[in-house]
C-alpha positions in Angstrom: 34.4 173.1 133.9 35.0 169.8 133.6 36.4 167.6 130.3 34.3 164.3 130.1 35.6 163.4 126.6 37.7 165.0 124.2 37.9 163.1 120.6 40.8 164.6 118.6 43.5 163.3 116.4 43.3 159.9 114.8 40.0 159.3 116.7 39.0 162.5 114.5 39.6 160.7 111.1 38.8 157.6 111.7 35.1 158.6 113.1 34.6 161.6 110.6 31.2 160.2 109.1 29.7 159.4 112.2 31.3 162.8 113.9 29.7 164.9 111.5 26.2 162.9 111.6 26.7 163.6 115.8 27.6 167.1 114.9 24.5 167.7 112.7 22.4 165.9 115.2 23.7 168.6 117.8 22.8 171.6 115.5 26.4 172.1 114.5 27.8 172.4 111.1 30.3 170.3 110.3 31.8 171.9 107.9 32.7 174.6 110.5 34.3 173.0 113.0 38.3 173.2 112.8 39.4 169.4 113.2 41.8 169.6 115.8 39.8 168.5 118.7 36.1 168.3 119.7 35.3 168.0 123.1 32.2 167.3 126.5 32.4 169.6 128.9 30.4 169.5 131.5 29.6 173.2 132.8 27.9 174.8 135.5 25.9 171.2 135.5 25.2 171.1 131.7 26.9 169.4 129.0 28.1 171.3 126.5 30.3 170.4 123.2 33.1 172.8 122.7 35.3 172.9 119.4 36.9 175.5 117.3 34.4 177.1 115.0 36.1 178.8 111.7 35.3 182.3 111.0 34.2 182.9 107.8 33.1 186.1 105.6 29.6 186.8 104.6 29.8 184.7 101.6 31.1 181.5 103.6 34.7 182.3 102.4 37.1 181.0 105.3 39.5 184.1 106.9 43.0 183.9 107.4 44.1 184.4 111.2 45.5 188.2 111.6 47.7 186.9 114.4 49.1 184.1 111.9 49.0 184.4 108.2 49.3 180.8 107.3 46.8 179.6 109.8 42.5 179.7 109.2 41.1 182.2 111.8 38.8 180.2 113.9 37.0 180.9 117.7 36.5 178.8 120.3 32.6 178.1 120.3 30.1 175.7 122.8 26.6 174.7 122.5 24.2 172.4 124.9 24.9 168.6 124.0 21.6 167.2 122.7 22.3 164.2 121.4 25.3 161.8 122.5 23.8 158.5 121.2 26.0 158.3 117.9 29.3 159.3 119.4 31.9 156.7 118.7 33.4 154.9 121.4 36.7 155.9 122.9 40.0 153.8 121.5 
């Protein structure tokens, strides 16, 4: 595995529209991706986006981590890059 871009922090807030419209684009929902850091992997010779998905009940409710009460229980997650067109540029 190797990183090829990882987009977290300020870059995170200050791209957020165009992130999510990426994110979409790349069959992912935004609204389940923990904002600490996104990031292109590339793997086994693909390229993959791998982020922090939150885990949620079966009404969409958001859990609490078991391992950390006041934290959001989320899993690490990857799926194929598709479309990298609309990523922002680095700073």
């Amino acid at each position: 595995m190797t990183v090829l871009r990882l987009i977290q922090g300020d870059e995170l807030s200050e791209h957020r529209e165009a992130l999510c419209e990426w994110l979409k684009a790349n069959d992912i929902d935004p609204m389940s991706v923990r904002d600490r850091w996104i990031s292109i992997e590339l793997v086994a010779g693909s390229r993959v986006i791998r982020y922090r998905a939150f885990k949620v009940t079966t009404d969409g409710r958001r859990l609490v981590d078991p391992d950390d009460p006041t934290e959001v229980w989320s899993e690490l997650m990857s799926r194929p890059l598709k479309v990298d067109r609309d990523l922002p540029a680095p700073q």
